[in-house]
DOTOR-449350 format. One record per atom (N, C-alpha, C): atom name; z, x, y. Coordinates in steps of 0.02 Angstrom, whole numbers, plus 50000, padded with zeros to 5 digits. Each point is the difference from the previous one (the first is absolute). Layout:
# residues N
atom:CA; zz:Z; xx:X; yy:Y
...
//
This chain:
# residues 141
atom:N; zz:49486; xx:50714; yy:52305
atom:CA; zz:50019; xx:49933; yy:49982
atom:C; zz:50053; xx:49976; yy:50048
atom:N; zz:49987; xx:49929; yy:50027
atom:CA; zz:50055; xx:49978; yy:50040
atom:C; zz:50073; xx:49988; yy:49968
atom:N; zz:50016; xx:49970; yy:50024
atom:CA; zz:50068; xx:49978; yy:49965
atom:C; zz:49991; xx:49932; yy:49980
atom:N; zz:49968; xx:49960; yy:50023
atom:CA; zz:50026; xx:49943; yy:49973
atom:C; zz:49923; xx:49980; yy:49929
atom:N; zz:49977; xx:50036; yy:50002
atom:CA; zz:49961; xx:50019; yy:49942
atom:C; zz:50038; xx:50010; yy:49947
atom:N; zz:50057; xx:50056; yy:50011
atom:CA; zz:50053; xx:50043; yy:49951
atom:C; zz:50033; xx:49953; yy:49970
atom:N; zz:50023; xx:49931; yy:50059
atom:CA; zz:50047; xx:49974; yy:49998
atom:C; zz:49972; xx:49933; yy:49953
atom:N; zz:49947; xx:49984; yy:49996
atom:CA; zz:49970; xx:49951; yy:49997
atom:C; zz:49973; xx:50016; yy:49891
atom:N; zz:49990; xx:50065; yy:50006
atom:CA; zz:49974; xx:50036; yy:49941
atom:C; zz:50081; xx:49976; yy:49968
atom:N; zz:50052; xx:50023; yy:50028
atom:CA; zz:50065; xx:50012; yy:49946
atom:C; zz:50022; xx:49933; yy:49989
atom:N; zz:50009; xx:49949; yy:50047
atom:CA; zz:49993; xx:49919; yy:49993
atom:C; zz:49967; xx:49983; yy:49937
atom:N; zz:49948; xx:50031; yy:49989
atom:CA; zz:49948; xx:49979; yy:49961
atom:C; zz:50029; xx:50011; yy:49928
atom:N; zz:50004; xx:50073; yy:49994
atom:CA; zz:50028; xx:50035; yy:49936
atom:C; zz:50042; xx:49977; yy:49988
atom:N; zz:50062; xx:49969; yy:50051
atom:CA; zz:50063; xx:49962; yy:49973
atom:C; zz:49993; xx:49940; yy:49976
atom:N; zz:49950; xx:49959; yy:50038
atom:CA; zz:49989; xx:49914; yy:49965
atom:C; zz:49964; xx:50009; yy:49927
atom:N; zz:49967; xx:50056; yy:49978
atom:CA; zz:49979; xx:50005; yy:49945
atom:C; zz:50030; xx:50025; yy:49957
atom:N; zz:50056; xx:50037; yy:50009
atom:CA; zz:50050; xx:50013; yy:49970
atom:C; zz:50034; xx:49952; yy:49969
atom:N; zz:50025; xx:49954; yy:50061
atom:CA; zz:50050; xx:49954; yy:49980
atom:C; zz:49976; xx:49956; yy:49962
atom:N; zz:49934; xx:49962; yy:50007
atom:CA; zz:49962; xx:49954; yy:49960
atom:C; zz:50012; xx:50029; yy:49911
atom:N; zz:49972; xx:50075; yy:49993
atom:CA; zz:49991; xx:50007; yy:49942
atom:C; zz:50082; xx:50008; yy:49968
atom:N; zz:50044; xx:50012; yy:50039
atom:CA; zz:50074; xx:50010; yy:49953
atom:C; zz:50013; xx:49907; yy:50011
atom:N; zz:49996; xx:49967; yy:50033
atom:CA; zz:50012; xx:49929; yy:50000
atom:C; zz:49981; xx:49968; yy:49923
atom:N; zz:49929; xx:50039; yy:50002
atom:CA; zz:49956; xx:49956; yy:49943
atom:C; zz:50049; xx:49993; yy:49932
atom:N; zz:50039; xx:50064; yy:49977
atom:CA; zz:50011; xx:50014; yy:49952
atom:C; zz:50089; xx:49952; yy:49999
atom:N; zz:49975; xx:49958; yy:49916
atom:CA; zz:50034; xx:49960; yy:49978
atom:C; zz:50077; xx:50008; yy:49975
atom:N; zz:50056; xx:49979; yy:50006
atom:CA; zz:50055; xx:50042; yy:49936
atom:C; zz:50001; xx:49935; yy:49984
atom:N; zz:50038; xx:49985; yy:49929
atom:CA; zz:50002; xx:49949; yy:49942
atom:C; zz:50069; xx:50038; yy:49978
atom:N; zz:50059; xx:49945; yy:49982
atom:CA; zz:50029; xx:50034; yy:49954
atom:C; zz:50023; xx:49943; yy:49937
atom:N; zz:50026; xx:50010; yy:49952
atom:CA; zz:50014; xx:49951; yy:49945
atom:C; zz:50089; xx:50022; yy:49973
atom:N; zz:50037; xx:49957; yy:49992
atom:CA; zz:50060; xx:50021; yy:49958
atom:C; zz:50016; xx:49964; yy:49974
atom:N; zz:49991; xx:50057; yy:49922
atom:CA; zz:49999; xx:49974; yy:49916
atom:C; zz:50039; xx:50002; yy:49986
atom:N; zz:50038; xx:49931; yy:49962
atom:CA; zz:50036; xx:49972; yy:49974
atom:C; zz:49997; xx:49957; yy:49945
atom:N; zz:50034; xx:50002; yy:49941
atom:CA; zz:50002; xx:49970; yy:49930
atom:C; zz:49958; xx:49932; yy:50012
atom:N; zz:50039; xx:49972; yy:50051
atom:CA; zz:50020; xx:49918; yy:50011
atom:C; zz:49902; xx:49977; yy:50026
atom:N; zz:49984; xx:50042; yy:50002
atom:CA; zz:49936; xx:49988; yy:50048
atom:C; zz:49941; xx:49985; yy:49957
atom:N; zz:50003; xx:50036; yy:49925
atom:CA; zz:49955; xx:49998; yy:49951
atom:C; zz:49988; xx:49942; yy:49979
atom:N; zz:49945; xx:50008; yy:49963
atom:CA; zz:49972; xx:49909; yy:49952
atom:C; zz:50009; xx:50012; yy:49941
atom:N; zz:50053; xx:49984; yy:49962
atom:CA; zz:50038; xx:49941; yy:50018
atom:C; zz:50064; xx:50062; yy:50030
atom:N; zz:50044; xx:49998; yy:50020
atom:CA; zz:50051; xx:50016; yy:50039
atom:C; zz:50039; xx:50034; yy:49947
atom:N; zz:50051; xx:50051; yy:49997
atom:CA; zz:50037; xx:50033; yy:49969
atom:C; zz:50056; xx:50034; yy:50044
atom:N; zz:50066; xx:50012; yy:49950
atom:CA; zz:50049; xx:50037; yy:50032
atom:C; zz:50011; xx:50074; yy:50021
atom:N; zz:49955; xx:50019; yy:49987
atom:CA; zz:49982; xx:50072; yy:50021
atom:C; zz:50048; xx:50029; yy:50051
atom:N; zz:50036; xx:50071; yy:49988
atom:CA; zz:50034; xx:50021; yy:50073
atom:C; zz:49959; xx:50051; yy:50018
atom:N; zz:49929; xx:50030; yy:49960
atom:CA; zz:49962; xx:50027; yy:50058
atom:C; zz:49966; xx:49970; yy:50070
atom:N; zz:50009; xx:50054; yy:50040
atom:CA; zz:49981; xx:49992; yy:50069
atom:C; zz:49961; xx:50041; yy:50029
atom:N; zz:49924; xx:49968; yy:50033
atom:CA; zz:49974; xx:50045; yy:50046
atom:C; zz:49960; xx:49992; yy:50060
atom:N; zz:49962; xx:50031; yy:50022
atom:CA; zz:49963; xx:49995; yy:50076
atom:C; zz:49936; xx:50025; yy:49998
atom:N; zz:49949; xx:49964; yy:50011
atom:CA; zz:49944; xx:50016; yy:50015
atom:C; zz:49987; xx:50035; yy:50062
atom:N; zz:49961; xx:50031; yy:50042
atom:CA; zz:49998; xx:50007; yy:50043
atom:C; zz:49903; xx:50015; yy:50031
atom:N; zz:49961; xx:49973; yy:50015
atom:CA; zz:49925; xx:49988; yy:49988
atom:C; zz:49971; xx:50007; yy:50085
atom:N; zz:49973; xx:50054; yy:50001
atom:CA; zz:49967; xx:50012; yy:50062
atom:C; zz:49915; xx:49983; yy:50001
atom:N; zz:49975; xx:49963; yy:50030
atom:CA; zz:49908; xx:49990; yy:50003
atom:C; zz:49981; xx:50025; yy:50075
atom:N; zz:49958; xx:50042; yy:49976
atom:CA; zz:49940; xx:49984; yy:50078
atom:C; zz:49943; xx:49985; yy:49984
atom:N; zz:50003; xx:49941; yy:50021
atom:CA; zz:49916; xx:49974; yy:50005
atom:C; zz:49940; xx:50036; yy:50025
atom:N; zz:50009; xx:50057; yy:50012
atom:CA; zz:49935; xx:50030; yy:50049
atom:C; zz:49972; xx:50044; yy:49935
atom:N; zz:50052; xx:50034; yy:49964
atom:CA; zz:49974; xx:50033; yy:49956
atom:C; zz:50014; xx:49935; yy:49912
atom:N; zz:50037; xx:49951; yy:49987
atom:CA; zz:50003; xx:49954; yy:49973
atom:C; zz:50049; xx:50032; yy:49927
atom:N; zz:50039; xx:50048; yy:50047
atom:CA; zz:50043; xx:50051; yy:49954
atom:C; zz:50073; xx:49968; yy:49984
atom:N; zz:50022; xx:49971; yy:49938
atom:CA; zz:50061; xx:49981; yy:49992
atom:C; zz:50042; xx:50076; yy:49993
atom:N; zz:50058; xx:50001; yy:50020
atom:CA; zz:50055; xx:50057; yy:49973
atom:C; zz:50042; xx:49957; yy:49978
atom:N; zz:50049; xx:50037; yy:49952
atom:CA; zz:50051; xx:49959; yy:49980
atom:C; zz:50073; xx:50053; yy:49988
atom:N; zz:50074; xx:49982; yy:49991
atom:CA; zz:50056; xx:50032; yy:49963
atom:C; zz:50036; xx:49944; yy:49961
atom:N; zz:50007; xx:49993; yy:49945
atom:CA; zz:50032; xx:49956; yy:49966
atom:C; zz:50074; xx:50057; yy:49975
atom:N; zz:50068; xx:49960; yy:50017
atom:CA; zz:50053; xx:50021; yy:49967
atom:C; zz:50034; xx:49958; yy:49955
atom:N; zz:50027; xx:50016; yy:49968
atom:CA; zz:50043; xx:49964; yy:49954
atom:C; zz:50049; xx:50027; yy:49975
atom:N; zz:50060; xx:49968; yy:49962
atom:CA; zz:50057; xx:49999; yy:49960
atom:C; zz:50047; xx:49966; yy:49985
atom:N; zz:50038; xx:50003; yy:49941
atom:CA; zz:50038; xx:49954; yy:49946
atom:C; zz:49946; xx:49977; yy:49954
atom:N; zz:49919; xx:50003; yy:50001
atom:CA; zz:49984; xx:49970; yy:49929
atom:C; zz:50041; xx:50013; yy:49933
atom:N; zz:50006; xx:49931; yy:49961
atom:CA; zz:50005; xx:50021; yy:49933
atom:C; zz:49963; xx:50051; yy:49946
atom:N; zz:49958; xx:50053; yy:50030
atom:CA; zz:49975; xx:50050; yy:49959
atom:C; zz:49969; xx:50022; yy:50043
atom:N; zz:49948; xx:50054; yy:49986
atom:CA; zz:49954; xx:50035; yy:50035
atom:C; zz:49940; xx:49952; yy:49998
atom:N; zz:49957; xx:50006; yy:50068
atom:CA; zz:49948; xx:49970; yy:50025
atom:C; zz:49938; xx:50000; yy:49939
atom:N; zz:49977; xx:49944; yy:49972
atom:CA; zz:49923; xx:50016; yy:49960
atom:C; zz:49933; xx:49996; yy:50043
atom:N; zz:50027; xx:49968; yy:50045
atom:CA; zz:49931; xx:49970; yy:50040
atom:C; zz:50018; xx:49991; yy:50068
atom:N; zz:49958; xx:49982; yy:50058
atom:CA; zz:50035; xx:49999; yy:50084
atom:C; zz:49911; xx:49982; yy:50027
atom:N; zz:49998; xx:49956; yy:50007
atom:CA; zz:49936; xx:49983; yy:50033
atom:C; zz:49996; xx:49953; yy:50086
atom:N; zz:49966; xx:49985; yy:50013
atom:CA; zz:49997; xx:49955; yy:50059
atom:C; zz:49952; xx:49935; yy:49985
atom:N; zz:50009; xx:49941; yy:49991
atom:CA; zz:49971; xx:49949; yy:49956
atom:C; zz:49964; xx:49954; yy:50077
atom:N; zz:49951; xx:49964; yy:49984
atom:CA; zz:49961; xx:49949; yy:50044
atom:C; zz:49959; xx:49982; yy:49985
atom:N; zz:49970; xx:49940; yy:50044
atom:CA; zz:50060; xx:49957; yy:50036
atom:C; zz:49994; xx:49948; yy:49990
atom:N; zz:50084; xx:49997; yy:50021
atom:CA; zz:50040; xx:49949; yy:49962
atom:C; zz:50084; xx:49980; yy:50056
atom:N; zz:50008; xx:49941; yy:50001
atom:CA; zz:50055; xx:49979; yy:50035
atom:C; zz:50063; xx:50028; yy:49964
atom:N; zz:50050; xx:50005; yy:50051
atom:CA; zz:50074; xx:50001; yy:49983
atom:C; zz:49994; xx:49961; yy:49912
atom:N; zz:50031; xx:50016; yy:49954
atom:CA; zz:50020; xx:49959; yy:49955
atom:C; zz:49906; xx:49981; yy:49941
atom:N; zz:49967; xx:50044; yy:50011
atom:CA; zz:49940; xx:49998; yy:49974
atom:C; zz:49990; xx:50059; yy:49966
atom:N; zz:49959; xx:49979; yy:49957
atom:CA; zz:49977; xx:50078; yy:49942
atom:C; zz:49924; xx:50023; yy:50049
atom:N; zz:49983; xx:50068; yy:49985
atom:CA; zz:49931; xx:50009; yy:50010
atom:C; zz:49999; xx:50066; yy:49978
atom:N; zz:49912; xx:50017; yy:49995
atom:CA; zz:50000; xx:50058; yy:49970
atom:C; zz:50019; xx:50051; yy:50013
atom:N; zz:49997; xx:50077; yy:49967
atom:CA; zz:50011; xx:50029; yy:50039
atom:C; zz:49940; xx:50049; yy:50060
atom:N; zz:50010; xx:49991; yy:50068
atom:CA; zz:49948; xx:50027; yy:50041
atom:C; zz:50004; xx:50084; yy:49991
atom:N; zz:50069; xx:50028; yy:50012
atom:CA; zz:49995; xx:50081; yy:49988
atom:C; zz:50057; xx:50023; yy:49977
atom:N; zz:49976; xx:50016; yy:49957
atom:CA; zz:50057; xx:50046; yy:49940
atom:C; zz:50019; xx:50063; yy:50012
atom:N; zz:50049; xx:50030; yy:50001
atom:CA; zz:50039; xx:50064; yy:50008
atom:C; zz:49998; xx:50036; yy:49952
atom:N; zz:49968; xx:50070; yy:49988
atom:CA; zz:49995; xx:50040; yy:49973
atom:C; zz:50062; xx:50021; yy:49960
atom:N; zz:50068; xx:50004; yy:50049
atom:CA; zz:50062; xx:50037; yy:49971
atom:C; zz:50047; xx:49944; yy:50036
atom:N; zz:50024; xx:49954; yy:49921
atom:CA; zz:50055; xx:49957; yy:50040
atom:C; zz:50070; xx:50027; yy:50025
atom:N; zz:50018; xx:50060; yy:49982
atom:CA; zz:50071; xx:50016; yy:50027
atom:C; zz:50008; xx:50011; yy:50077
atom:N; zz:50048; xx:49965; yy:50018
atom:CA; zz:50037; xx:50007; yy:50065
atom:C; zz:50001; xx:50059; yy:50021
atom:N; zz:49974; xx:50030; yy:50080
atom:CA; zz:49962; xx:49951; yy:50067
atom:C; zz:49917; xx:49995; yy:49944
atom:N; zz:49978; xx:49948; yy:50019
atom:CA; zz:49916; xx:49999; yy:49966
atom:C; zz:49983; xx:50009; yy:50078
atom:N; zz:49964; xx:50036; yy:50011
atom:CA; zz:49952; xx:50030; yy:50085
atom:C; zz:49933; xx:49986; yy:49983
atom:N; zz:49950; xx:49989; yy:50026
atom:CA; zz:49931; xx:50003; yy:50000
atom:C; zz:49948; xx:49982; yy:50051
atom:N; zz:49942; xx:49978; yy:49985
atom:CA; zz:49971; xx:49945; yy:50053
atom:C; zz:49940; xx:49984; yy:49948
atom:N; zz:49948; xx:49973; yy:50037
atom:CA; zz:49952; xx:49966; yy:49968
atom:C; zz:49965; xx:49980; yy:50059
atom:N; zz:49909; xx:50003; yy:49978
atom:CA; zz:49973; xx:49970; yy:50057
atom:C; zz:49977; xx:49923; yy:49994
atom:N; zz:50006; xx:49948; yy:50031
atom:CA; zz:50002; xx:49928; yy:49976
atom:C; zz:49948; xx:49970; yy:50014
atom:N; zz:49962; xx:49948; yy:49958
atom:CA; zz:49951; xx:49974; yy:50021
atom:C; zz:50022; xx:49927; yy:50059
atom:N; zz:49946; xx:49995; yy:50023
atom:CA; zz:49990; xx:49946; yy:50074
atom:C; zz:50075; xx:49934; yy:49958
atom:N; zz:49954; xx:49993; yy:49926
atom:CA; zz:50052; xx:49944; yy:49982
atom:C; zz:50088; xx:50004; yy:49969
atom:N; zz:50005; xx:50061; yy:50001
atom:CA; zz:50060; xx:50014; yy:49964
atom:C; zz:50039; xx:50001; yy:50067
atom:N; zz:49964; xx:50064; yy:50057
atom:CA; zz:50030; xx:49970; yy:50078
atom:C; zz:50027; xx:49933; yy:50004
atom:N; zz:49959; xx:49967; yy:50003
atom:CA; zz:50011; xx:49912; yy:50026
atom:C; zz:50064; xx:49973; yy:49941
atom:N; zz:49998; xx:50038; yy:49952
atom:CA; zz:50058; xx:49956; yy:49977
atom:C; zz:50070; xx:50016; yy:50008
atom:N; zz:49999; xx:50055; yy:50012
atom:CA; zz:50044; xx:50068; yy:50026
atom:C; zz:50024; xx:49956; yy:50068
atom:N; zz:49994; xx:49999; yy:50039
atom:CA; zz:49989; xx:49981; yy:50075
atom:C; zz:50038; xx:49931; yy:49987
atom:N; zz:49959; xx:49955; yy:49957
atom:CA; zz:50000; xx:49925; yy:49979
atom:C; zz:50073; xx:49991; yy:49959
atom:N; zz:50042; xx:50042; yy:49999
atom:CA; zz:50067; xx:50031; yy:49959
atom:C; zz:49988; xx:49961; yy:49936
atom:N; zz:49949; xx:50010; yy:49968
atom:CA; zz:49983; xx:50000; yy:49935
atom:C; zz:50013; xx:50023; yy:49935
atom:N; zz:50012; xx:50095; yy:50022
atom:CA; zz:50037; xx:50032; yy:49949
atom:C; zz:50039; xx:50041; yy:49988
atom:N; zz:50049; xx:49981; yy:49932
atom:CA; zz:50065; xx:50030; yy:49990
atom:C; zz:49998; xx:50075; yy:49977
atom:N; zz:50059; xx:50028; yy:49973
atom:CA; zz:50016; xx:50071; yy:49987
atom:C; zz:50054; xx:49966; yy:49951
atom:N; zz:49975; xx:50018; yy:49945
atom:CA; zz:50044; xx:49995; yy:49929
atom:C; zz:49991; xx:50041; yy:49959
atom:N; zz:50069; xx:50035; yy:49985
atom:CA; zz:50014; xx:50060; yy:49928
atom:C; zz:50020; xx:49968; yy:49956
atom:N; zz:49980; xx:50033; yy:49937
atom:CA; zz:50009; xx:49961; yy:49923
atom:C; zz:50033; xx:50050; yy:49976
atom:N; zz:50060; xx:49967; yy:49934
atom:CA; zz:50023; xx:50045; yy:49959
atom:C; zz:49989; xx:49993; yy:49946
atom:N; zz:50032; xx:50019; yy:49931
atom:CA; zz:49991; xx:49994; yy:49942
atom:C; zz:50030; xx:49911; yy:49989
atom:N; zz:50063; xx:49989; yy:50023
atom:CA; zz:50051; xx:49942; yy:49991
atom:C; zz:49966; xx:49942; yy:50035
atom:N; zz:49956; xx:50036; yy:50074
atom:CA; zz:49970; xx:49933; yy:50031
atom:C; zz:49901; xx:50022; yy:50002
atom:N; zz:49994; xx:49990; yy:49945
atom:CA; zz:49912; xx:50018; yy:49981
atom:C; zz:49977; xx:49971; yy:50052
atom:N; zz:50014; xx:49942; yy:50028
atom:CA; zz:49944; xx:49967; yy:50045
atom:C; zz:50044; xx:50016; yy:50085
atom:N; zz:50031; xx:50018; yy:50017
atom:CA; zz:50047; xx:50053; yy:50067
atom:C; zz:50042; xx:49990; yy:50010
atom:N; zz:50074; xx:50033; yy:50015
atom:CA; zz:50052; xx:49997; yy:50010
atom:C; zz:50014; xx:50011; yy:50062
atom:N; zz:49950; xx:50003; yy:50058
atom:CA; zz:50033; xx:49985; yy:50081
atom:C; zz:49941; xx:49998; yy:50008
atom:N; zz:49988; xx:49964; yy:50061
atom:CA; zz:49946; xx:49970; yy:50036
atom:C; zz:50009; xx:49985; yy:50078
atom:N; zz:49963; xx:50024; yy:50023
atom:CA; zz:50017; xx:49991; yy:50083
atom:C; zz:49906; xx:49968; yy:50033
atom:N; zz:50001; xx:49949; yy:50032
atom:CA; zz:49931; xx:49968; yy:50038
atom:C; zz:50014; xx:50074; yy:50046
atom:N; zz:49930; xx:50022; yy:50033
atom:CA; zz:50001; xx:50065; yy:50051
atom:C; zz:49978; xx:49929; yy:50058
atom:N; zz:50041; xx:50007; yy:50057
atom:CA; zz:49982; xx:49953; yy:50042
atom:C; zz:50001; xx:50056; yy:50048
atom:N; zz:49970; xx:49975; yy:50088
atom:CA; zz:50005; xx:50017; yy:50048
atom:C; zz:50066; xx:50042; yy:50020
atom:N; zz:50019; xx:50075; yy:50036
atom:CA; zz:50077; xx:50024; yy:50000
atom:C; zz:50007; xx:49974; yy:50085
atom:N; zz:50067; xx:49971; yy:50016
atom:CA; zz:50014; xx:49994; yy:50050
atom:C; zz:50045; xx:50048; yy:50034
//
């Protein structure tokens, strides 16, 4: 094999490299009382943190939190829906206590709304049945 074959092969492996780590999305959201519908004084606080790659259409996620007024009943990811909008919930968390880790594989349309910063990350307590922090997962800069 020549060299610029070698050279031309590893070019190759690198642009395809880079394409496929490019592809992959981060999103993050930070939940706060004030953010919910209708809005509350809440001093819990937390952070979404939402990784996608479109090639395999794999969401990951770490949700943290603390200061709720009680222990977590519920922790889902709701869509879609604007800043300041209700919607259903798209994927529910097995175990709401702080870090919640997981992933999920997403359909074409849950993508697009994802992307479309469509949907939020809201934990519920006993005191706030309908969620006591709420963060939109937008684009991470």
């Amino acid at each position: 094999m020549n060299i610029r074959a070698i050279l031309a092969g590893t070019l190759l492996s690198a642009a395809f490299a880079a394409g496929a780590f490019a592809a992959t999305s981060m999103y993050k959201a930070d939940l706060k009382g004030s953010r919910e519908v209708p809005a509350n004084d809440s001093k819990g606080t937390g952070a979404a943190e939402l990784t996608y790659d479109p090639a395999t259409k794999k969401l990951a996620w770490k949700i943290t939190y603390s200061g709720l007024s009680g222990p977590a009943t519920g922790a889902h990811i709701h869509g879609p829906a604007d800043p300041g909008k209700d919607a259903p919930v798209a994927i529910k968390f097995e175990n709401p206590a702080s870090p919640i880790v997981g992933s999920a594989t997403l359909t074409e349309a849950q993508a697009a709304d994802l992307q479309g910063g469509k949907w939020y990350v809201n934990v519920h307590t006993a005191q706030h049945k309908s969620g006591e922090i709420r963060g939109q997962a937008m684009p991470a800069k």
